[in-house]
PAVO-875005 format. One line per 3 residues: number of its first residue (from 1); for each residue y, x, z of N, C-alpha, C, O. Coordinates in steps of 0.2 Angstrom, whole numbers. Atoms other than C-alpha are relative to their C-alpha. Layout:
N
NUM = Y X Z Y X Z Y X Z Y X Z ~ ...
//
This chain:
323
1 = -7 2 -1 -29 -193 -449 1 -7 1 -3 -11 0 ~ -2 6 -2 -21 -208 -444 7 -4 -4 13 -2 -5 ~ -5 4 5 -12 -219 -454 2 -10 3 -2 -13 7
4 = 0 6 -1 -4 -237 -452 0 -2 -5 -5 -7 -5 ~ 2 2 8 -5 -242 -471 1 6 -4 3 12 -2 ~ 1 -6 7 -6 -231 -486 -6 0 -4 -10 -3 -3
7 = 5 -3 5 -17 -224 -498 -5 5 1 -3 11 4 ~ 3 -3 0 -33 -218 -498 1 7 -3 6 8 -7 ~ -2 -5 4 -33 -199 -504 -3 -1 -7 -8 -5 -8
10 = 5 0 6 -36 -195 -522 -6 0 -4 -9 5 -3 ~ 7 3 3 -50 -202 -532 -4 7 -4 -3 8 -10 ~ 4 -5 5 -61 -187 -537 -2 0 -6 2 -4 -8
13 = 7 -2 6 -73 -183 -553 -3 4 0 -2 10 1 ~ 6 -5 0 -88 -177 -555 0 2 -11 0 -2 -16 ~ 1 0 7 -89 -168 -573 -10 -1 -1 -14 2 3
16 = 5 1 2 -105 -173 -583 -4 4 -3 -10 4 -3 ~ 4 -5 0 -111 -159 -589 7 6 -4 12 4 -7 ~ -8 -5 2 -99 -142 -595 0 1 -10 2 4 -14
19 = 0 0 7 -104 -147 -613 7 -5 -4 7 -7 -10 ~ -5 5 5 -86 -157 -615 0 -5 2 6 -7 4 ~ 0 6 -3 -91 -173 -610 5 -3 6 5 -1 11
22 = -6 4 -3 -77 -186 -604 -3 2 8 -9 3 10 ~ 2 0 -7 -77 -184 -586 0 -6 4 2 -11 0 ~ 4 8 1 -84 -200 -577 3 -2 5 0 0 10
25 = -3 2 -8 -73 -208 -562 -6 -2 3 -11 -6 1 ~ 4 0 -5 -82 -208 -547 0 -10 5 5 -12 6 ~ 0 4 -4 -88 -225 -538 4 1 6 4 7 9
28 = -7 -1 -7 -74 -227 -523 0 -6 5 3 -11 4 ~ 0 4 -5 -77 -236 -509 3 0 8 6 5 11 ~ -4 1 -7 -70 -241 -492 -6 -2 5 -11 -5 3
31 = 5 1 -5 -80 -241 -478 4 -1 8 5 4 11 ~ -3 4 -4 -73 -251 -464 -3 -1 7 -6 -6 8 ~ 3 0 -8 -78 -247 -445 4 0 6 9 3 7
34 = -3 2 -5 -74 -254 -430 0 7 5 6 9 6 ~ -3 -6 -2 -75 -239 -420 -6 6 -4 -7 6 -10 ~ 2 -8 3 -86 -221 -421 -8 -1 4 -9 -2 10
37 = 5 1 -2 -104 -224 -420 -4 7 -1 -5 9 -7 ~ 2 -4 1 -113 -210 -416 -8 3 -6 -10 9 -8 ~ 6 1 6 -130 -214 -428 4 -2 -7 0 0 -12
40 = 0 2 7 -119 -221 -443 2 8 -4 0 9 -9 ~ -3 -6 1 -109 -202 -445 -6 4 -6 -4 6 -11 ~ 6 -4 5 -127 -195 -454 2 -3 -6 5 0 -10
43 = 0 2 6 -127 -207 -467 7 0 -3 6 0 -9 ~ -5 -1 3 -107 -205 -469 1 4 -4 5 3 -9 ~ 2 -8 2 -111 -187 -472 -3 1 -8 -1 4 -13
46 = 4 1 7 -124 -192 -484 3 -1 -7 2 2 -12 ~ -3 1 7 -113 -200 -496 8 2 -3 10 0 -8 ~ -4 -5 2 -99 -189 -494 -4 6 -3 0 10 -3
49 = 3 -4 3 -111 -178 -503 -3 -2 -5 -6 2 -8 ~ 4 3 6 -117 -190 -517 7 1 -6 12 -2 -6 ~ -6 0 4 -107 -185 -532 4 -7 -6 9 -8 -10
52 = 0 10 3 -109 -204 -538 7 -3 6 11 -7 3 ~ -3 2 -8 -98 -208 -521 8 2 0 9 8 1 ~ -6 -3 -7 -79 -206 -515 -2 -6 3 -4 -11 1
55 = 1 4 -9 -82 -212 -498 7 2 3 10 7 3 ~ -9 -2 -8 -66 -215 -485 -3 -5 5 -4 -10 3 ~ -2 4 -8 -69 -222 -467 5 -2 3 8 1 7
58 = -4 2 -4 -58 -232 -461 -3 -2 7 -7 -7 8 ~ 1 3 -8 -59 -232 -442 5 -5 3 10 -5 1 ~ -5 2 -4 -51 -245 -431 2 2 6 8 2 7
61 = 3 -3 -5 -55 -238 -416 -3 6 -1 -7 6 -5 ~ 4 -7 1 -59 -218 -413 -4 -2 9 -5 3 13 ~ 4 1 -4 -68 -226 -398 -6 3 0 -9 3 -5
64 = 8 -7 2 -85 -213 -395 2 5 -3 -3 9 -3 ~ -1 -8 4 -76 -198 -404 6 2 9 7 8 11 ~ -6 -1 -6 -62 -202 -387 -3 -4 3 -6 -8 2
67 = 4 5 -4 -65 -207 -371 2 -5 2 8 -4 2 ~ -2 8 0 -63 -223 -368 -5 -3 5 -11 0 4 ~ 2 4 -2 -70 -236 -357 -6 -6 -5 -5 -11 -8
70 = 6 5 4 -88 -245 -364 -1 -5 2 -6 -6 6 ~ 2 7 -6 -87 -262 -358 -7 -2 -1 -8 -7 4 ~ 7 5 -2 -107 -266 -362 0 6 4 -1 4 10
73 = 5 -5 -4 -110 -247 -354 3 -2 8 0 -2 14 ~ -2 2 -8 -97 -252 -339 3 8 1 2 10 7 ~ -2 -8 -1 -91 -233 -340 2 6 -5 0 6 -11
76 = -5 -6 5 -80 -218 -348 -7 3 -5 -12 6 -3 ~ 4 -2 4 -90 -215 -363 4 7 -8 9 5 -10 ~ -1 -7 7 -87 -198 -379 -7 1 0 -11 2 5
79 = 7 -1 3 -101 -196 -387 2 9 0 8 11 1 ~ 0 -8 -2 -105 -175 -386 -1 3 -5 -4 8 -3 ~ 3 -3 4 -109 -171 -403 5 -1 -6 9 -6 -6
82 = -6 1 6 -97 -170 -419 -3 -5 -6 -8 -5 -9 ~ 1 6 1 -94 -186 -426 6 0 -5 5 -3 -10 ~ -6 1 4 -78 -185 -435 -1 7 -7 4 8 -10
85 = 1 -4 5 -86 -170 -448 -4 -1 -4 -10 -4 -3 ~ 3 0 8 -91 -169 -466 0 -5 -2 -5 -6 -6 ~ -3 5 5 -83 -184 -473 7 0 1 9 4 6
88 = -5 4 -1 -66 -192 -476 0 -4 4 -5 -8 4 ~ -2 3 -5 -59 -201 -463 9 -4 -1 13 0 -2 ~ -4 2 -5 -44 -214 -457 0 -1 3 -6 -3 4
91 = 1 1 0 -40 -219 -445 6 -5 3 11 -3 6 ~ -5 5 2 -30 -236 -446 2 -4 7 -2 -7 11 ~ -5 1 -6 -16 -240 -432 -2 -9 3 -1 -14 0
94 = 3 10 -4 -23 -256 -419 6 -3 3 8 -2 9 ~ -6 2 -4 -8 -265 -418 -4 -7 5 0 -12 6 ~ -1 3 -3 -16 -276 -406 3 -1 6 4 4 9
97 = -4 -1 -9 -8 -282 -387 -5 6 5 -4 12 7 ~ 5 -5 -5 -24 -278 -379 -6 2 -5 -10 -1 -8 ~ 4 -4 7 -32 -265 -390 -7 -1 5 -7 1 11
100 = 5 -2 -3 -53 -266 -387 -5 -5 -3 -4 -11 -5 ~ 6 4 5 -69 -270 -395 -3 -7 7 0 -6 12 ~ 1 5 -2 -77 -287 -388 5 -5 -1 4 -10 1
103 = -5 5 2 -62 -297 -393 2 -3 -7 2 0 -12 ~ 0 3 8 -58 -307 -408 9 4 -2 10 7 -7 ~ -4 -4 1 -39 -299 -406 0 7 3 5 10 4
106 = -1 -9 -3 -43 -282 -400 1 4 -3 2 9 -1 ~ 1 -7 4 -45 -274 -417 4 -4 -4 2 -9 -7 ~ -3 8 5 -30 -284 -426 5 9 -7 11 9 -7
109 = -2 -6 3 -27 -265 -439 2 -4 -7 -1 -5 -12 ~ -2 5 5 -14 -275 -451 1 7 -6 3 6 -11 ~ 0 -6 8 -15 -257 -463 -2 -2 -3 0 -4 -8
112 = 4 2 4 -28 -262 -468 -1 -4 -7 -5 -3 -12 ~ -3 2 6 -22 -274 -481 4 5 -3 1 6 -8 ~ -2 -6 5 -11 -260 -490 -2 3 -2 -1 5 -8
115 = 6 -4 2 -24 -249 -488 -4 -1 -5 -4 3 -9 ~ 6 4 3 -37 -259 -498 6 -3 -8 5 -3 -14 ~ -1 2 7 -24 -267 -510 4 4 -5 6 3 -11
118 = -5 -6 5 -15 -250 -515 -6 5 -2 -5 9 -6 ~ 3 -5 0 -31 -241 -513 -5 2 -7 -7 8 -8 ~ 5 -2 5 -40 -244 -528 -7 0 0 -10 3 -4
121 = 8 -2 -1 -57 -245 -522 -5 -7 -3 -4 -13 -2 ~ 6 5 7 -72 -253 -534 -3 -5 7 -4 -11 6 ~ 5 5 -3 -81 -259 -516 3 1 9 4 7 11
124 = -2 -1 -5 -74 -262 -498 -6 -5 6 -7 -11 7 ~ 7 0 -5 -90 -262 -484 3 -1 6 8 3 7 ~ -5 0 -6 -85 -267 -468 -7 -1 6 -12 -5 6
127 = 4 0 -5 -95 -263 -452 5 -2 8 5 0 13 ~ -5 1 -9 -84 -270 -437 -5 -9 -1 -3 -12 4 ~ 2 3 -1 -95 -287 -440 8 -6 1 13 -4 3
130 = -5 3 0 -83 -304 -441 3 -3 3 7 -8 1 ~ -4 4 -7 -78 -309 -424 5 7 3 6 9 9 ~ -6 -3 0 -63 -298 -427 6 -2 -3 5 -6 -8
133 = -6 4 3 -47 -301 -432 2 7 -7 5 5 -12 ~ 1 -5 5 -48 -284 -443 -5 -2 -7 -4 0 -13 ~ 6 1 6 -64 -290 -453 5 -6 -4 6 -4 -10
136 = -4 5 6 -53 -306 -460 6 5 -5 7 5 -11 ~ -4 -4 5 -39 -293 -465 -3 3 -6 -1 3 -11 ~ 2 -5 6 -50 -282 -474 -3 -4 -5 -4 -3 -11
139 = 3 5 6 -59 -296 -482 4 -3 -5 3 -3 -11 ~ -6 4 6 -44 -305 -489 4 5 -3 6 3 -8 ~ -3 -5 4 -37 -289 -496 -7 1 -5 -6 -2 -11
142 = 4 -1 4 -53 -286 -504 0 -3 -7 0 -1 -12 ~ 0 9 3 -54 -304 -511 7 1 -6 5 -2 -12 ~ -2 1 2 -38 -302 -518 4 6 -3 10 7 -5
145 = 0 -8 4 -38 -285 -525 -5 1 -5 -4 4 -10 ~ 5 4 6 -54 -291 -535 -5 7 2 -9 9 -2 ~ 6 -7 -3 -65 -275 -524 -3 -7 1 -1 -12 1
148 = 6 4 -1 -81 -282 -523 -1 1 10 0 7 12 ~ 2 1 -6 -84 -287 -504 -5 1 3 -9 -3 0 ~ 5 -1 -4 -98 -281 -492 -1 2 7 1 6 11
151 = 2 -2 -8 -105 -283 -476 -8 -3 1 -13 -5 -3 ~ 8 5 -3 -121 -292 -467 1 1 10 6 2 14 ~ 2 1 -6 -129 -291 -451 -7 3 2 -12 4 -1
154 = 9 -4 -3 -143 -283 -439 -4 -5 3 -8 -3 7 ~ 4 3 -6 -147 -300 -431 -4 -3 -4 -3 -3 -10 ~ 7 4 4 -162 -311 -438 -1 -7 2 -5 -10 0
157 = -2 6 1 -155 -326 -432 4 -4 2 7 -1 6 ~ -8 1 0 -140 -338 -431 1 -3 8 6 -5 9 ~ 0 3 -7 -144 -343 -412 3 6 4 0 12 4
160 = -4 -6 -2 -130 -333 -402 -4 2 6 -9 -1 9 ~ 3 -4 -8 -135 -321 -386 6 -3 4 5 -3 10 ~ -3 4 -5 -121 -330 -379 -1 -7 1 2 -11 -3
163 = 1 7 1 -126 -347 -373 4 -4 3 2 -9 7 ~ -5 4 -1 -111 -355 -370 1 -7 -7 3 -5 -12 ~ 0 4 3 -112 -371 -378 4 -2 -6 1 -7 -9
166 = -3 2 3 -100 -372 -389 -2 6 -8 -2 5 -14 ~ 4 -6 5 -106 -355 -399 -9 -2 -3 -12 -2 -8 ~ 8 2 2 -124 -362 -398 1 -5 -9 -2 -6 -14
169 = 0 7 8 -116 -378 -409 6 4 -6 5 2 -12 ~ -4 -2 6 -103 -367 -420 -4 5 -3 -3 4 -10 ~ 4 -7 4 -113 -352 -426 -5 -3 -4 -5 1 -9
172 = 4 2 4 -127 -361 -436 3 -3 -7 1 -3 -13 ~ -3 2 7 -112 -370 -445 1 2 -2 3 -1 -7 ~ -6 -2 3 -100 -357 -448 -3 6 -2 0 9 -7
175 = 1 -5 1 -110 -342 -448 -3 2 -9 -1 7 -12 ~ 2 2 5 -118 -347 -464 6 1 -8 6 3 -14 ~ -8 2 3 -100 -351 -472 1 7 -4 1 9 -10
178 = -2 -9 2 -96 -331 -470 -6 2 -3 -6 4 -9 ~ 4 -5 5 -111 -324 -476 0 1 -5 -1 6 -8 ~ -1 2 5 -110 -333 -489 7 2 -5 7 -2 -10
181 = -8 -2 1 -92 -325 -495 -3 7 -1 1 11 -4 ~ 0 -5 2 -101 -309 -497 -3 3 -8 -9 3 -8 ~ 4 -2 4 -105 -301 -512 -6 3 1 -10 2 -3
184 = 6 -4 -1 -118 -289 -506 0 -4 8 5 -7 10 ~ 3 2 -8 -126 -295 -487 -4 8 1 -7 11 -3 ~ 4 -7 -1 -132 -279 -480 -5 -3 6 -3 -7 9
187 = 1 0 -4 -145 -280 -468 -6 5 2 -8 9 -2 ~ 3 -7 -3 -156 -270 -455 -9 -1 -1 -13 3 0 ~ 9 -1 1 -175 -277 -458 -2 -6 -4 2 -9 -7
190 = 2 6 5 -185 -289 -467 1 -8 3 2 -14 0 ~ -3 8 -4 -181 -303 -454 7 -3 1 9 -9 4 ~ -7 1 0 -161 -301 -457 -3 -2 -6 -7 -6 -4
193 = 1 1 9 -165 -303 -477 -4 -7 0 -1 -12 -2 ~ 3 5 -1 -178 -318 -473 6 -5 4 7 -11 1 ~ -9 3 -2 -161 -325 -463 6 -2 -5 8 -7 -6
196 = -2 0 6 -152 -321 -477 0 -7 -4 5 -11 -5 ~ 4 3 6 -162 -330 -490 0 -10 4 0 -15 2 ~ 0 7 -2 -163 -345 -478 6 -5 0 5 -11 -1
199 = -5 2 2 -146 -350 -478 3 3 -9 9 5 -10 ~ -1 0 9 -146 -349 -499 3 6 -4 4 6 -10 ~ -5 -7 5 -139 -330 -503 -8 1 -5 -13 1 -2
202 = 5 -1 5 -151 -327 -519 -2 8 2 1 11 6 ~ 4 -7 -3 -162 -310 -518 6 7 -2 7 12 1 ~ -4 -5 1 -149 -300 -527 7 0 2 11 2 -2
205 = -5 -2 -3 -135 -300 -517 -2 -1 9 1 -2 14 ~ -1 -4 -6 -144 -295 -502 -5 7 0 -8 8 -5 ~ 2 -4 -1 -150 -278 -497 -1 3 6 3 2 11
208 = 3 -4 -5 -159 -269 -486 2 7 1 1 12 -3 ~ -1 -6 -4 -153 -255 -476 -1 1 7 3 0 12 ~ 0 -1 -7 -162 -251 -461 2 5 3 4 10 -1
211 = -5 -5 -1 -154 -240 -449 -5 6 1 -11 7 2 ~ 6 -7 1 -160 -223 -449 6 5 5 12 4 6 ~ -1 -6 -4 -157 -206 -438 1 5 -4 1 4 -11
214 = 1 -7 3 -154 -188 -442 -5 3 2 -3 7 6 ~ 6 0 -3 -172 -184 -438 -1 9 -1 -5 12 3 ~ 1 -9 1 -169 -164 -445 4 0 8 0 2 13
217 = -3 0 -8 -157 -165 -428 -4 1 5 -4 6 9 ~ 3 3 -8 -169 -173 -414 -6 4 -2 -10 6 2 ~ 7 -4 -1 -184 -162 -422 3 7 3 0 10 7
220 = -1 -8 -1 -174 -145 -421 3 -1 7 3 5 10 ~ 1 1 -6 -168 -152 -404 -4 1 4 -5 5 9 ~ 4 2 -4 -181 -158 -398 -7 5 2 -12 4 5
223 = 2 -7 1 -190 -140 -401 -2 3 6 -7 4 8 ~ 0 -3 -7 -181 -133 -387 1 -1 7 5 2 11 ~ -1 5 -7 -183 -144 -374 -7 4 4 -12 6 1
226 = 4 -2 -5 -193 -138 -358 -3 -7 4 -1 -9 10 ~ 5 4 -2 -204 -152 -354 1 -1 6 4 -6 9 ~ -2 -1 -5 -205 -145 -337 4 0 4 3 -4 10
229 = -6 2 -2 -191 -144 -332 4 -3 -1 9 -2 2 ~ -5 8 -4 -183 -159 -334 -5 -3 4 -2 -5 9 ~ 2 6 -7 -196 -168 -324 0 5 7 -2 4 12
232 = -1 -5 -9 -193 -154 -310 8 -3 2 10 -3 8 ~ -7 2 0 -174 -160 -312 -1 -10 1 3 -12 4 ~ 1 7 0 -181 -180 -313 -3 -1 9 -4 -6 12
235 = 4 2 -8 -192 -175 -294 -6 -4 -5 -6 -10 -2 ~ 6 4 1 -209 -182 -305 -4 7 -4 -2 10 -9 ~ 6 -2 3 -226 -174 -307 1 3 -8 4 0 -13
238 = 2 -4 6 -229 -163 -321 -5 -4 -3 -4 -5 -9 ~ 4 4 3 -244 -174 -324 0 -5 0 -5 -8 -3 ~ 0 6 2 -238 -190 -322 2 -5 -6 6 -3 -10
241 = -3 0 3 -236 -201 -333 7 -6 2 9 -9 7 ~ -8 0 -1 -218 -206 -338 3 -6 -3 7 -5 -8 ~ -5 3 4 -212 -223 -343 8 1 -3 12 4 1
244 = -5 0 0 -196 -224 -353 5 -4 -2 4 -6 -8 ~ -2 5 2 -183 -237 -354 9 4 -2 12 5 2 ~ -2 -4 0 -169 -229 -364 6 -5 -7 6 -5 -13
247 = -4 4 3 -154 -243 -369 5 1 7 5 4 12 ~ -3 2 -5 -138 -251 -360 -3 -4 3 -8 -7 0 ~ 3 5 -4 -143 -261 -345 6 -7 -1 10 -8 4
250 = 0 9 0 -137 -279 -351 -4 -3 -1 -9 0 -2 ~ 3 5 0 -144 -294 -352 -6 -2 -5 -12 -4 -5 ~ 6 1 9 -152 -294 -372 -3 6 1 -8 7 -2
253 = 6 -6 1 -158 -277 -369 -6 -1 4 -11 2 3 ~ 7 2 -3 -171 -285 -357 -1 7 5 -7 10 5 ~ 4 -5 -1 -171 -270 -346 -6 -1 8 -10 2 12
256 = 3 4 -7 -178 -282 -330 -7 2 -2 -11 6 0 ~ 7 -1 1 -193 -285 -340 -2 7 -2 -7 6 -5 ~ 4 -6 -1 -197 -266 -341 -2 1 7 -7 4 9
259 = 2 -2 -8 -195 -265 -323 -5 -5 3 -8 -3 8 ~ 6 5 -3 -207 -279 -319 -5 0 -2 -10 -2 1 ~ 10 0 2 -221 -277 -331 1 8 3 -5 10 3
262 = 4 -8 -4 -220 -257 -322 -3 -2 6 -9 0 8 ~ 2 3 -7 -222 -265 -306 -6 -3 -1 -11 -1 2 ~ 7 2 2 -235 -276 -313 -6 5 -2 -12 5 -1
265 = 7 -5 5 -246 -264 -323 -2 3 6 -8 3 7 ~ 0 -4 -5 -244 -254 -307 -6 6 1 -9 8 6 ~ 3 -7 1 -252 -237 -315 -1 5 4 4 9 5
268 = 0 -5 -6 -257 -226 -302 6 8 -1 8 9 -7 ~ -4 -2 2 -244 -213 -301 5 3 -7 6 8 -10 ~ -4 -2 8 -234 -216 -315 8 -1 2 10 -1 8
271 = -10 1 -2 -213 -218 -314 2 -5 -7 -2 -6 -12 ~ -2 5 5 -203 -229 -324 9 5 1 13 6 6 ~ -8 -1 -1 -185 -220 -331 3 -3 -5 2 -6 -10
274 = -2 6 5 -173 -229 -336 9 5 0 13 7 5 ~ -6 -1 2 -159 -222 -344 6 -2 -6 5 -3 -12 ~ -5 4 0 -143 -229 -346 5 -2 4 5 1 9
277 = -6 0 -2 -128 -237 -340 2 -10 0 1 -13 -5 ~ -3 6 1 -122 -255 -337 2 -4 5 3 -1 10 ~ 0 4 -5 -117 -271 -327 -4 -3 4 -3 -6 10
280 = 5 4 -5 -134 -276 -321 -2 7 3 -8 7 5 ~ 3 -7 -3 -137 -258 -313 -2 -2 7 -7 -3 9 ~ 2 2 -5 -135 -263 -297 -5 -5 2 -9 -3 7
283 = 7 6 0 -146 -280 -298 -7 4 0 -12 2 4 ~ 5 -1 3 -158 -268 -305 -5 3 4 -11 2 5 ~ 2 -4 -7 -159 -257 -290 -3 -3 5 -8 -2 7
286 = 0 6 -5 -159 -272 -278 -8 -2 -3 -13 -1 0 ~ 7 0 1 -174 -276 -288 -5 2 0 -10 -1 0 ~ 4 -3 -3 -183 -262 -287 -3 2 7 -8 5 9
289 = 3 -2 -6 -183 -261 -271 -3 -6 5 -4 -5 10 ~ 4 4 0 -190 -278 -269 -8 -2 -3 -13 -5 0 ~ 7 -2 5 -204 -275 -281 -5 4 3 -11 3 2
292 = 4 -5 -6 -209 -259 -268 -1 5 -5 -4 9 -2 ~ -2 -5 6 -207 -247 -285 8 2 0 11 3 -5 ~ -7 -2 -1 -189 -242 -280 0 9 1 5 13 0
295 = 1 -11 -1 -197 -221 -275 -2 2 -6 -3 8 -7 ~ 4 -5 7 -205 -221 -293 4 -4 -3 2 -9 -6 ~ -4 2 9 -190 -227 -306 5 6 2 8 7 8
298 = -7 -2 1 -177 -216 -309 6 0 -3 6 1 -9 ~ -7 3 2 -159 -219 -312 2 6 -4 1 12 -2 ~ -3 -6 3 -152 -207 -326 7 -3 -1 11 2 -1
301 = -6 1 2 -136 -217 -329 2 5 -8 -1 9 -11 ~ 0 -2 6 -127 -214 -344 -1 7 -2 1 12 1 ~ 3 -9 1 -137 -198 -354 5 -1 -8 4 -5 -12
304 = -3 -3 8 -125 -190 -370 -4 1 -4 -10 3 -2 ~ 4 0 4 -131 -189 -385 -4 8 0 -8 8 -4 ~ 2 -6 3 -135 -169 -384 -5 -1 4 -10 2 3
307 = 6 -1 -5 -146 -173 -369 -5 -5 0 -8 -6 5 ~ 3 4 2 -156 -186 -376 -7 1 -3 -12 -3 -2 ~ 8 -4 2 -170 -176 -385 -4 2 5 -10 0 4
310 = 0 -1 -5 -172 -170 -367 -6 -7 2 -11 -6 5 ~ 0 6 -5 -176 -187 -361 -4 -1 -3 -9 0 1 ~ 4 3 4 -187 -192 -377 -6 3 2 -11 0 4
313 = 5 -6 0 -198 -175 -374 -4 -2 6 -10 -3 5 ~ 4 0 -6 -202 -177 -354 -3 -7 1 -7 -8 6 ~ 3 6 -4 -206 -195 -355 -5 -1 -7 -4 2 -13
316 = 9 2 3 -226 -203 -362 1 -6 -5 -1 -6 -10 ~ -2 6 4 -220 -220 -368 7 -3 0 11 -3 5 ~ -6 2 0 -205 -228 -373 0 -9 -3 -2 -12 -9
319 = 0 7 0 -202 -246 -370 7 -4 -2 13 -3 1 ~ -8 3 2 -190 -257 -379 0 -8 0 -1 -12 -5 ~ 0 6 -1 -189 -273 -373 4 -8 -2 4 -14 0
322 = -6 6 1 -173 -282 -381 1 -4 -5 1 -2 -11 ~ 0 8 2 -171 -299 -387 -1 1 -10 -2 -4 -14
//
């Protein structure tokens, strides 16, 4: 449902046992996403199932359940898999001019304070990261609702991927600032938490959450995949083998250097696929076919998530080359 402010739905209970025992209000948190990620919906799932848990998502953006335009993919993007089932859901009206992720006013969802100061919730988690104008709202309602605040980071250090000088000299001093503001820091490996710990947050108010898959999914997927025929559909040997480079084609994803250590390695006939989508696509092409490897790469362009298992199956190695 979509709301511009208001209240979370009713706070559940779980009873403690049918022996009479007071019944025990449920932990109730806000979970704060910039738009619709098709990996975080499992663990959504998960804890709309924890009888310890009310769970609500606030969306800003149903960006990925709708199609919309992907500015790193450079192309009309919906994800093909049901993304908006088996949790609670809002999602929260973008008043901004020019509505869209990459921007600091793109995501400017002023519910969000209502939301959070009428809602009653013990913990409000915020995943839109804070180079939005949405993350300061839901922070300052937090803050002043006396919810315990949470967020982090998946990056492992304060050196931006944007090298515009003036990000190189602010992010070391300010990034610090914020993280520090959070009660819990969440992060995705032992070199965010080491990040952490270096800029002064003590060990208990960070936490580790690396990201995880729905792996029952891509196993029972990936079952009934015909091997064969995708590479009869790809134009490549049944017995070759199959590199796989399987990100957006920018800059931090490094997918040049896949294409050039293929070219160098120069495995007698092997293929290099690269599926995905981006602004360097063209470049990419043009380099391939200076490299003299331009009849053994193949272009998948954007693959949906249902045909992904697909891609995993027919290819030998998978190469991840980003920053």
């Amino acid at each position: 449902m979509a709301v511009d402010s208001g209240l979370a739905p009713t706070v559940g209970v779980a009873e403690e046992s049918a022996s009479g025992s007071e019944a025990r209000r449920r932990f109730k948190v806000l979970l704060v996403a910039s738009h619709v990620v098709q990996y975080a919906t499992p663990q959504f799932r998960l804890l709309a199932a924890d009888p310890r848990v009310d769970a609500l998502v606030a969306y800003c953006s149903l960006q990925g359940a709708e199609k919309g335009v992907d500015p790193e993919f450079g192309v009309e993007v919906s994800w093909d898999v049901p993304l908006l089932e088996g949790y609670r859901w809002v999602e929260v009206t973008n008043r901004a001019r020019r509505a869209g992720l990459g921007r600091f006013f793109g995501l400017m969802n002023t519910g969000l304070w209502k939301l959070i100061r009428e809602g009653g919730f013990d913990a409000v988690v915020i995943y839109t990261g804070y180079a939005y104008a949405s993350f300061w709202i839901a922070a300052a309602a937090a803050r002043s609702r006396g919810a315990a605040l949470v967020f982090g980071t998946d990056g492992t250090t304060l050196r931006p991927r944007d090298t515009r000088w003036w990000k190189r000299w602010l992010k070391p001093r300010v990034a610090p600032r914020i993280f520090k503001m959070a009660d819990v820091a969440l992060v995705a490996s032992a070199a965010g938490a080491e990040l952490m710990r270096s800029i002064g947050l003590p060990e208990e108010r960070i936490a580790l959450t690396p990201f995880a898959v729905d792996n029952d999914w891509w196993t029972r997927e990936a079952a009934g995949v015909n091997r064969a025929e995708v590479r009869r559909a790809w134009v490549v040997p049944e017995a070759s083998p199959v590199v796989l480079y399987c990100a957006k084609l920018q800059a931090w994803k490094r997918p040049q250097d896949a294409l050039r250590a293929f070219a160098r390695a120069d495995v007698a006939n092997a293929y290099l696929v690269m599926a995905g989508e981006g602004l360097l696509r063209a470049e990419l092409e043009a380099e391939a076919q200076t490299l003299g490897v331009a009849a053994r790469v193949r272009w998948l362009g954007f693959v949906n998530q249902s045909r992904l298992p697909a891609v995993y199956v027919a290819s030998d190695v998978m190469v991840l080359p980003a920053e």
